[in-house]
C-alpha positions as CSV (number, residue, x, y, z in Angstrom):
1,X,122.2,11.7,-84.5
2,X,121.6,12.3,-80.8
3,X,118.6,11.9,-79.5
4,X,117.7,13.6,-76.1
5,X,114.5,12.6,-73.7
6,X,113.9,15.1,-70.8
7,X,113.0,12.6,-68.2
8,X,111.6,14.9,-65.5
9,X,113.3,13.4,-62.5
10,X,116.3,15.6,-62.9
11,X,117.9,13.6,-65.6
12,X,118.2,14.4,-69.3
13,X,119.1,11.0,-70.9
14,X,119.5,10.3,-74.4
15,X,121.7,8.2,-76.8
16,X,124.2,9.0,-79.1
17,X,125.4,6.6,-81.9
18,X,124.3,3.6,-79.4
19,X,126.0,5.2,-76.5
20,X,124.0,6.5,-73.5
21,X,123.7,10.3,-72.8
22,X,123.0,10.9,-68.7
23,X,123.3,14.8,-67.5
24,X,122.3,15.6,-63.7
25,X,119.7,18.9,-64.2
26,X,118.1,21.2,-61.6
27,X,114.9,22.6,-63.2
28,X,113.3,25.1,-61.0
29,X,110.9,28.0,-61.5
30,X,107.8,28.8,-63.9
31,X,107.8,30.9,-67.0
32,X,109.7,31.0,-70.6
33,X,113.0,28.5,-70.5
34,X,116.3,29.7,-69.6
35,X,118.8,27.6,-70.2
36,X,121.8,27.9,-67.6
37,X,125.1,26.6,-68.7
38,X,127.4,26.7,-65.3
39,X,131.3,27.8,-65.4
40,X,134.2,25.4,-63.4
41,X,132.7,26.2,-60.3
42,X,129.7,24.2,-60.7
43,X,125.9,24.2,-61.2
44,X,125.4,24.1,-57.2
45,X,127.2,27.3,-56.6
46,X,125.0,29.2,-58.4
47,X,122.2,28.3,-56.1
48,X,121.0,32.3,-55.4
49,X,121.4,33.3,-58.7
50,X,119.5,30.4,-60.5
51,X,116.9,31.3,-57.3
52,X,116.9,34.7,-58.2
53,X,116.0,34.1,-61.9
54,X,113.2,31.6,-61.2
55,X,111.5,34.3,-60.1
56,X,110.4,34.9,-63.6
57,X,112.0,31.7,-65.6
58,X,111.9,28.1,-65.9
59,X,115.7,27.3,-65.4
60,X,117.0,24.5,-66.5
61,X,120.8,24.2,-64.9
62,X,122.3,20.9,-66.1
63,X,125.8,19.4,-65.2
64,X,128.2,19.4,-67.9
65,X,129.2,15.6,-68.6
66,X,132.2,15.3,-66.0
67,X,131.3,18.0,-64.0
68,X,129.5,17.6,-60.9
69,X,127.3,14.7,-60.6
70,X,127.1,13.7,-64.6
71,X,129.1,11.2,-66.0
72,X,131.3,11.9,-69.9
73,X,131.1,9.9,-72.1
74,X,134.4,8.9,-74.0
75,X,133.4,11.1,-77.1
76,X,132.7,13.9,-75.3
77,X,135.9,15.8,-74.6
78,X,135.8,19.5,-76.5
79,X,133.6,22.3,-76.1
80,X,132.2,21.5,-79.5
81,X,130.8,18.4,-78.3
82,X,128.8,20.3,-75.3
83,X,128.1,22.9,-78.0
84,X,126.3,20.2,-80.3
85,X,124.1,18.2,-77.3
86,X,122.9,21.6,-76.0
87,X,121.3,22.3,-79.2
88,X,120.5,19.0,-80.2
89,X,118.5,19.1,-76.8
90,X,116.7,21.9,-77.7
91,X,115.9,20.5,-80.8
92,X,114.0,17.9,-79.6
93,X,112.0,19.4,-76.8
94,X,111.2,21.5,-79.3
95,X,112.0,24.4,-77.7
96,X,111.8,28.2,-79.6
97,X,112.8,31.7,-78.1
98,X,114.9,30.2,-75.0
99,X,117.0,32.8,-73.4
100,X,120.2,31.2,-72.8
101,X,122.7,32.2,-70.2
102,X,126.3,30.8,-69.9
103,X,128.4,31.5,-67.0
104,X,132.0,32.0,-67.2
105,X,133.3,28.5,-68.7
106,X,129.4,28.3,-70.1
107,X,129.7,31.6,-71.6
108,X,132.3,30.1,-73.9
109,X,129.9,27.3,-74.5
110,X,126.7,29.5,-75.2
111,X,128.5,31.6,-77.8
112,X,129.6,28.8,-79.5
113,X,125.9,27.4,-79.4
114,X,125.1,30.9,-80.8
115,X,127.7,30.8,-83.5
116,X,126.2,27.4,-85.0
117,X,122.6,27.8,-84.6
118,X,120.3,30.7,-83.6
119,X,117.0,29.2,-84.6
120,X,116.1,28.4,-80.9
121,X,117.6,30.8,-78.9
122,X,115.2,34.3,-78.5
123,X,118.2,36.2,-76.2
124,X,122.0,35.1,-75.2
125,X,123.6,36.6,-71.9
126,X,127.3,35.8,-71.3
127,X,128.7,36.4,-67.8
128,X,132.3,36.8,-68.2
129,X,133.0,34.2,-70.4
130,X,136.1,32.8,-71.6
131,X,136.7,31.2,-74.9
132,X,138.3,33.9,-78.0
133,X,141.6,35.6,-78.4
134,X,142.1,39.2,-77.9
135,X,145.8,39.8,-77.8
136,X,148.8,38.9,-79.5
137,X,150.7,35.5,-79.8
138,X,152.5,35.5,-76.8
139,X,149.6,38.2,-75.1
140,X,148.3,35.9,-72.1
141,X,144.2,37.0,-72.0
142,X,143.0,34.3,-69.7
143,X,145.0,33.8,-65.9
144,X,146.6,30.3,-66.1
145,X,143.8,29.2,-63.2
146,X,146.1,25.5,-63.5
147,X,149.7,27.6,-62.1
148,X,148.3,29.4,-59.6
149,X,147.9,28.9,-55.8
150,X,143.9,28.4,-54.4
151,X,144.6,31.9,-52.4
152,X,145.8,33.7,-55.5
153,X,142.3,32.1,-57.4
154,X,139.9,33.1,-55.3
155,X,141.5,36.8,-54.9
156,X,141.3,37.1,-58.5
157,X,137.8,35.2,-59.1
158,X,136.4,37.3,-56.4
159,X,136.0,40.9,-55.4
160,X,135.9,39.8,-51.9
161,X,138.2,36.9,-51.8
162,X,135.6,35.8,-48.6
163,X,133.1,34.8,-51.0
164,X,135.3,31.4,-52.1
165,X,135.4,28.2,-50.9
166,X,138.3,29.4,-48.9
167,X,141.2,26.6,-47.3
168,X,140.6,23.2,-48.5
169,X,142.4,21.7,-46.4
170,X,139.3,23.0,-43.9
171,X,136.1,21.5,-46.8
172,X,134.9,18.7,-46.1
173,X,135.7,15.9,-47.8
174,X,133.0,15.9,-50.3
175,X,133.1,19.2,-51.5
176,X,137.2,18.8,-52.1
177,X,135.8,16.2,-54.8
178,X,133.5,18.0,-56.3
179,X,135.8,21.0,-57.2
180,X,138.6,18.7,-58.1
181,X,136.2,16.6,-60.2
182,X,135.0,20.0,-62.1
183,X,138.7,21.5,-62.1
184,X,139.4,18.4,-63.8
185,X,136.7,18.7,-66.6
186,X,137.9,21.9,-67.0
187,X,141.4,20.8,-67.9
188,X,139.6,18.4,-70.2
189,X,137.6,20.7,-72.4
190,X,140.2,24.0,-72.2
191,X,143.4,22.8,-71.7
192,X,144.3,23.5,-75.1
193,X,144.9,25.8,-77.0
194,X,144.3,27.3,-73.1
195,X,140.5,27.9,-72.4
196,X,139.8,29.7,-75.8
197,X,139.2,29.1,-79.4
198,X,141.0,30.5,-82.5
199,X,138.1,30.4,-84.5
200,X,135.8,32.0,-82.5
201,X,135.9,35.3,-82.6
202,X,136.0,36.0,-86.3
203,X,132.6,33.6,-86.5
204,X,130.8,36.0,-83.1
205,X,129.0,38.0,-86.0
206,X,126.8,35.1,-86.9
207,X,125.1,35.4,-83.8
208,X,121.9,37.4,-84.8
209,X,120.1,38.0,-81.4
210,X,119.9,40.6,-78.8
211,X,123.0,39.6,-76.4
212,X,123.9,41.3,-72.9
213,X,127.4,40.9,-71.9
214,X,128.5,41.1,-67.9
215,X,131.4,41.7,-66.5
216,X,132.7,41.9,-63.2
217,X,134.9,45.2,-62.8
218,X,137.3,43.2,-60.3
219,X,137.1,40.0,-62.7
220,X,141.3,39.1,-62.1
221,X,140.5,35.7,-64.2
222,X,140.1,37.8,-67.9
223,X,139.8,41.7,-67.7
224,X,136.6,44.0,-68.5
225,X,138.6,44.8,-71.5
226,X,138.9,41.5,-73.0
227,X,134.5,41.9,-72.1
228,X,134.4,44.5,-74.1
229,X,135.9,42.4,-76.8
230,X,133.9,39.9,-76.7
231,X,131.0,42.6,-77.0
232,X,132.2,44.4,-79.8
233,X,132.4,41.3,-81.6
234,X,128.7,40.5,-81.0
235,X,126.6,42.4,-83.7
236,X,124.3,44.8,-81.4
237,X,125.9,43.6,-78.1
238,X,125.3,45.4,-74.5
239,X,127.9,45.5,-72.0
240,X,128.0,46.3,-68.5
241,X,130.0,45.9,-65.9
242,X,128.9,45.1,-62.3
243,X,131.1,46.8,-59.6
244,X,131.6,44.4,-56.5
245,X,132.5,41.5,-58.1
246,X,134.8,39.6,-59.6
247,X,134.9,36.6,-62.6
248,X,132.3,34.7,-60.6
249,X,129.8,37.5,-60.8
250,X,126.9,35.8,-60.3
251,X,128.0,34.2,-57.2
252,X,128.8,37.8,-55.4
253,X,126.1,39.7,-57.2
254,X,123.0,37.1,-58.3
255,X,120.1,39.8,-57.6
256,X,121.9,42.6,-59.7
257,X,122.7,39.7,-62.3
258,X,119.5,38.5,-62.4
259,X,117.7,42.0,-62.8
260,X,119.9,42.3,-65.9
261,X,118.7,39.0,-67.8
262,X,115.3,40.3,-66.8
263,X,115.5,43.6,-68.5
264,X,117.6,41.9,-71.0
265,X,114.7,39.2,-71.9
266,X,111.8,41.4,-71.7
């Protein structure tokens, strides 16, 4: 059993089986809960679009344990596990119609909340997420983001190539840290089988509420035509694809984005 306590100071901190439960969380905003679940860039580089949506929401951005600023525990090393304390947390704040929203790496995370348990979530939005199988055996869906050079990623996670952190060897010291720290995490949870589940897909037509799908049209991380896969697989899904950007949509486009989940929630 885990048990969750929203602590209000930007901590969610909770025990499981004996073991503490400590997630970094930036709640900003006013209105019905949105729930943002980050990708491998991190929870602070979303900083316009989770400004754009509290416009109209309260967002509540946690850190994945192991990325950013929260620590992982031992136990916590699938995306099942994140999966299970998302829900569990929304559980026990009692929370009911919470539109969730999961970003990329999130996405995958979202959809496999939404595959287990619906009860608390009123609408899902993935942003070109990762996480099923589309092709064949030896079809590669997902770039290997672990092979290839920092120039090559941010040309294909970006439609302008600009909007990336750019030359390390030029961040400050810090911020080289922080990505390596989340690039890590991401290794952790998706190494393998590579960033997806097998299982996933087939198990996409339990979700049973409204869900918006975005893609970038210049995504070079997974295609708009794997998006469209993931869509079809969602019962009553809504695609749509964003034109000037790429896998990080919501990094080169948060207002457009952000209009979207409105529409989408109200």
């Amino acid at each position: 059993m885990l048990s969750l306590v929203d602590s209000g100071s930007g901590t969610v901190v909770g025990t499981v089986r004996g073991e503490n439960v400590l997630l970094d969380v930036y709640r900003t905003g006013s209105g019905p809960t949105l729930l943002l679940l980050h990708g491998a860039e991190g929870r602070e580089a979303d900083e316009a679009f989770t400004d754009a949506l509290a416009e109209r929401f309260t967002v509540v951005a946690p850190s994945h344990p192991g990325f950013g600023l929260s620590p992982r525990p031992d136990w916590c090393d699938s995306v099942d596990d994140l999966a299970y304390l998302y829900l569990e947390w929304l559980e026990q704040q009692d929370l009911h119609d919470v539109v969730v929203v999961g970003l990329q790496f999130g996405g995958w995370v979202a959809a496999e909340m939404a595959v287990r348990e619906c009860s608390r979530i009123g609408r899902l939005v993935l942003v070109d997420p990762v996480g099923i199988k589309v092709g064949g055996r030896e079809d590669r869906d997902i770039t290997d983001v672990f092979a290839i050079s920092r120039a090559e990623l941010d040309s294909r996670n970006y439609a302008d190539p600009a909007a990336g952190p750019g030359d390390l060897a030029l961040a400050p010291h810090e911020d080289v840290l922080h990505i390596a720290r989340n690039e890590e995490a991401l290794a952790l949870y998706g190494w393998e089988p590579y960033l997806h589940n097998p299982r996933l897909r087939r198990w996409l037509g339990r979700v049973h509420v409204p869900a918006l799908v975005i893609w970038g049209a210049q995504d070079g991380i997974v295609s708009p035509e794997y998006g469209r896969a993931y869509a079809d697989s969602i019962p009553g899904a809504r695609f749509e694809l964003v034109e000037g950007a790429g896998h990080r949509a919501q990094i080169e486009q948060p207002d457009t984005l952000a209009e979207l989940v409105v529409e989408h929630a109200t």
